[in-house]
N, C-alpha and C positions, 0 to 999 in steps of 0.2 A: 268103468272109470280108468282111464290112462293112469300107468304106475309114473314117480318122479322119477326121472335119472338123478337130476341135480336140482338142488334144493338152496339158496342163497339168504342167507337172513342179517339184511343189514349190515352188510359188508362195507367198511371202509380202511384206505389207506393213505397217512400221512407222510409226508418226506418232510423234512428240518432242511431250508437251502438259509445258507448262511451268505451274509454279505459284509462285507470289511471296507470300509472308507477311510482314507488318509489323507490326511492334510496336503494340504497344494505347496509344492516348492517352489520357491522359486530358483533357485540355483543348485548345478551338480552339488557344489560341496553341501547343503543342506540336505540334499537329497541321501547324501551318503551316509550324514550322522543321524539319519531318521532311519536308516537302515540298519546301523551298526545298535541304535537304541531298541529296535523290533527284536534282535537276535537276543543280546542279553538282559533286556529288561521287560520284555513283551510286549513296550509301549510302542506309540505311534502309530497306531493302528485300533481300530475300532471294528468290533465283530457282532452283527446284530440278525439275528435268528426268524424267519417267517418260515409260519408253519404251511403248508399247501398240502390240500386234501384232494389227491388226484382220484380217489372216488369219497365218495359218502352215502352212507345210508341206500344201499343198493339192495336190492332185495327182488326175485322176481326163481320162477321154478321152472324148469326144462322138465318135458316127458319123454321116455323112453321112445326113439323112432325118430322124433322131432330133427328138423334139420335147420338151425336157428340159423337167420344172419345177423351178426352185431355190427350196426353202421353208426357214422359218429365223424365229427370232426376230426382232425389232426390236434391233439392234446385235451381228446373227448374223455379217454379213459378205459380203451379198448385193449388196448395190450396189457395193463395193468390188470385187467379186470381175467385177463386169457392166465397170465404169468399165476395170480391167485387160486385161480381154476385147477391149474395145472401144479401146484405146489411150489414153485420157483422162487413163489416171494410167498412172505407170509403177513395174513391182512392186520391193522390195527385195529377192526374191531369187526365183529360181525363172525359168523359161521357160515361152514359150510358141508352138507350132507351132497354125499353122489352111491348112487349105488352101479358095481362095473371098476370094469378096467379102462383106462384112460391113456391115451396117446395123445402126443401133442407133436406139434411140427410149426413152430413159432419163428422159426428163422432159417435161411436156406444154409442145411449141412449139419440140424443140428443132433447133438450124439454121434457126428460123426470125427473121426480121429485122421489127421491129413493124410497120415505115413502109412494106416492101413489100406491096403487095396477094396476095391466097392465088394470084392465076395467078402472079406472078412469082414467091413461096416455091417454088410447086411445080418453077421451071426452078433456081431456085438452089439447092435440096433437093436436087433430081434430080442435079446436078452434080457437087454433093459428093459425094455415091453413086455417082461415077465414069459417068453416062450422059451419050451424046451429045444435042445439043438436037435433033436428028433421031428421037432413039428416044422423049424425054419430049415431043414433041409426038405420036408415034403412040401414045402411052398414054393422054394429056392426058385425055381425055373419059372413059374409064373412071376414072380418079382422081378425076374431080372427080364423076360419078355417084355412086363406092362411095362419097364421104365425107359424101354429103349437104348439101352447102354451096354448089351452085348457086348460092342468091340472092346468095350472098354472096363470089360470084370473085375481084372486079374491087373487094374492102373491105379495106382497110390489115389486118393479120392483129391487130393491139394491138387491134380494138373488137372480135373474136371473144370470145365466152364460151369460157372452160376444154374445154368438152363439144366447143365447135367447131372450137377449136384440137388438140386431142387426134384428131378425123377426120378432119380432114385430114393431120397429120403423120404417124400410120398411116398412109391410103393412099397416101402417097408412098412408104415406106417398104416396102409390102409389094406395091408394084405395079412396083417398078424391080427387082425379079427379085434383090433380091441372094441368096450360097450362103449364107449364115449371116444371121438375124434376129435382134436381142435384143433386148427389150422389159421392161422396169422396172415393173411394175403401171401403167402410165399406161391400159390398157384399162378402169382402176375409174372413172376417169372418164367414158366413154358412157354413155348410157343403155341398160336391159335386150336392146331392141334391138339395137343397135349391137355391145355385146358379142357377141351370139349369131352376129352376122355377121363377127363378125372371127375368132372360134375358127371359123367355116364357113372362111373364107381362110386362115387356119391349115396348118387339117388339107388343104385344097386343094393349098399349096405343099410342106409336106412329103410327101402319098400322089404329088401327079402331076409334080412339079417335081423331088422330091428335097430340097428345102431343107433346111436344121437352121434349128430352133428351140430357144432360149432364154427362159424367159418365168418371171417372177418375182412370188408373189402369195400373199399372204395367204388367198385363196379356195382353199380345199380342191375346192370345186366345178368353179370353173375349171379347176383343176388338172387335174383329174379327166379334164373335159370335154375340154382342150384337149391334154395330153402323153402320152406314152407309156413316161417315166420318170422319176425323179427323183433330187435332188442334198438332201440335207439336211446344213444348213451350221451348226453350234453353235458358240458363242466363237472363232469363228474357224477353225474346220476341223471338215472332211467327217466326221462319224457316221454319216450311211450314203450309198450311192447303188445305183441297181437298180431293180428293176420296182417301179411306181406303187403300186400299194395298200399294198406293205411299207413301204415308207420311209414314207409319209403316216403308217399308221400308229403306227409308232414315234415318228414326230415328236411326232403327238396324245395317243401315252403319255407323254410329257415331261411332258405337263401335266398328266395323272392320277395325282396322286401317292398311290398309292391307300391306303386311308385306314387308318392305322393307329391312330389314335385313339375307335375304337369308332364310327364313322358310317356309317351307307353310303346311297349316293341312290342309287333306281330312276328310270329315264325311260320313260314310255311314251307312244305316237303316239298319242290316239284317232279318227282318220279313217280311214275303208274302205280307204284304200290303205296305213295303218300308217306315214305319210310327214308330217312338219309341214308343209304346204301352209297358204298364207295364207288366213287365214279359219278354220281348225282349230284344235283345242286339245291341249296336250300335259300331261300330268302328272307333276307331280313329287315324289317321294314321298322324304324326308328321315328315318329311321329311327337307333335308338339302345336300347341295352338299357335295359329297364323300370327305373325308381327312379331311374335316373342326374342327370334333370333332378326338381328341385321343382315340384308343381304353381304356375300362374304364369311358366311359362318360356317363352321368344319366339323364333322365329328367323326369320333376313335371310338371303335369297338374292341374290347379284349376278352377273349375265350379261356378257360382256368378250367382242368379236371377236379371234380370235387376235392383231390387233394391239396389240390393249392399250384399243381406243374402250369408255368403258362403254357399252351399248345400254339397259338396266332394271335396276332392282335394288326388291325389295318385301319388306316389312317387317311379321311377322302381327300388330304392334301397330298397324300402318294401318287391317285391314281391323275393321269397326265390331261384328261380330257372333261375331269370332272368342274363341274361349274354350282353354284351357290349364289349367284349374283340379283337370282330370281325375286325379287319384294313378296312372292305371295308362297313361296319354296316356304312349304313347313313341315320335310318329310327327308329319309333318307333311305334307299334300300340298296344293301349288299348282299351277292349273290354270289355265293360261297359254293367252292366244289370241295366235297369229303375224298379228301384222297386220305382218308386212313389215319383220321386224327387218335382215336378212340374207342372203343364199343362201348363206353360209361356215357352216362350224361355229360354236358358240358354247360358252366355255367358262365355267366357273361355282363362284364362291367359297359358302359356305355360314358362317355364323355364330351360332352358339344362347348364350342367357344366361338366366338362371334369373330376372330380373327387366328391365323396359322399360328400368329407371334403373341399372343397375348393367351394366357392362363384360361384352364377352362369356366365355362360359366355356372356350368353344374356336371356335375358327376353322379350317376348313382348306380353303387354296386350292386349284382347280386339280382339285376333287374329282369331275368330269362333263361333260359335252359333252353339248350340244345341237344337232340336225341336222337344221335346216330342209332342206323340197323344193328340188329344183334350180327348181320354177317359182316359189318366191317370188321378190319383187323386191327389191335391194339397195337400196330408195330411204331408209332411216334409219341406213345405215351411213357415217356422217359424224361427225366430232370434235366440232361443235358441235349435236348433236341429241341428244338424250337423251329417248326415249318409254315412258312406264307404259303395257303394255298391260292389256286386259282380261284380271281374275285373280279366283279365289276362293283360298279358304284356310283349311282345318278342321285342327282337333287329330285324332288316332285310333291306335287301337291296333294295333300289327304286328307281325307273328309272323314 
């Protein structure tokens, strides 16, 4: 029987967010003697308290080895849940047993001090991780090998770029041996590289070491690659936990709300391997019963990483040769080249209206997922990037 590493019993935590309403002014000067009344008599203002329980009632046990993945929305309860784990916050209700030492690596740089240079983070790092300066010097040289930052040992850590701040505070963290690892998506940071080599240290520490792993990510792929189960966390508590592909699953059906509004979208791979590899094209075929739209009808497809970044979105009123005028046209497909949107799934809004200039007729979110290769590269999965790939885009009839 598998020993627990960590043990969770009903953990929950609340925050108090306060909100304050004021009367509508109408004019500066009124405005000013509601101000002048706030300061010395407290009035004019109204202060009224919601409790929000960013977890509840969570409960679920890791075993020693285990290399969990925790997936979830954006304001699911996942860093919450990491920061409790790891002592940073402390829960409103509920316990928690772990047996081991614990590292955690929740945000890029952390524990680490601007002014010192990367050799001294790594003995102060190392410290705090409970290692003697006898053991973080017989590591030293492998740490600073896996992190790639040679040239730059003996340079204040504050002139690191993100990327290089990020490999180093992994390899400290995954070279000082602790029993429990947690990791906050900061690996989205390295480059394609770099990732491939830290899921190799990964799966190193939990097959030969024993560790447990925690590791939290938006990348279905990572996921994939890097764990051996999973925690899916919704508003605040556990909907499932269990072997890898279910949970992912179900998760990915949250967002397939499948379509009961008379739509349905086909995806298909066209490369030899049936796989979206960069440089390949995938098609998208947008279908609806005959006569439903008037000829003259358009529709807009938009693609979202499960975190919410938009990555493309295209619009058959864009493309210059496209036509719709068909009376029996009750079908749409866009044929899309991956030039390197992602390695995550992609998930995908759809929107059709019977004319360019008039609102659409139906929208329904959430209606398909797209699954590029695991060898594309995540290099356009950033908040402020947004790239049109190469697309066509015919009207045609489906049966």
């Amino acid at each position: 029987m598998s020993e627990a590493a960590i043990k969770v019993e009903n953990i929950g935590k609340k925050y108090n967010i306060s909100h304050r309403s004021r009367r509508t002014n109408d004019s500066l000067l009124s405005a000013l003697g509601d101000g002048v009344k706030n300061i010395l008599n407290r009035t004019g203002s109204r202060t009224s308290v919601e409790e929000f329980w960013a977890l509840k009632d969570v409960s679920f046990i890791i075993n020693k080895g285990d290399r969990v993945g925790i997936i979830g929305r954006n304001g699911a309860g996942k860093s919450t849940l990491l920061k409790i784990l790891s002592g940073i916050v402390k829960p409103t209700s509920g316990r928690i047993e772990y047996d081991g030492k614990m590292a955690s690596l929740l945000e890029v740089g952390t524990g680490f001090h601007g002014d010192l240079s990367g050799r001294e983070n790594i003995y102060l790092n190392g410290s705090i991780l409970g290692m003697s300066k006898k053991e973080i010097t017989a590591r030293f040289d492998e740490i600073v090998s896996f992190s790639e930052v040679e040239q730059f040992i003996d340079t204040p850590v504050k002139r690191y770029s993100s990327g290089m701040y990020v490999k180093l505070a992994f390899s400290v963290a995954a070279h000082m041996s602790p029993d429990i690892l947690i990791l906050d998506e900061v690996l989205a940071v390295g480059d394609a590289a770099f990732q491939k080599k830290c899921i190799t240290k990964m799966n190193e520490l939990s097959t030969s070491y024993g560790r447990t792993v925690l590791f939290v990510s938006h990348n279905m792929n990572t996921i994939r690659s890097m764990c051996t189960s999973a925690l899916y966390l919704e508003k605040g508590n556990v909907a499932a936990t269990g072997a890898l592909d279910k949970v992912i699953t179900q998760y990915q059906n949250y967002f397939k709300e499948n379509i009961s509004k008379g739509i349905s979208v086909g995806i298909k791979h066209l490369s030899n391997s049936g796989e979206w590899e960069i440089n390949t094209d995938a098609q998208v075929t947008v279908s609806w019963e005959k006569y439903r739209f008037k000829p003259g009808w358009h529709c807009d497809i938009a693609c979202y990483s499960f975190d919410g970044i938009k990555l493309f979105a295209l619009q058959s009123h864009s493309f210059p040769n496209f036509s719709s005028l068909d009376p029996e046209a009750n079908a749409i497909t866009f044929t899309i080249k991956n030039i390197g949107f992602s390695n995550s799934e992609l998930r995908m809004d759809v929107g059709i209206r019977d004319c360019v200039d008039e609102p659409y007729s139906i929208v329904v979110e959430n209606c398909a997922i797209l699954s590029p290769s695991d060898k594309g590269l995540p290099q356009y999965a950033r908040q402020d990037v947004l790239v049109v790939p190469e697309t066509t885009c015919k009207a045609n009839k489906y049966e």
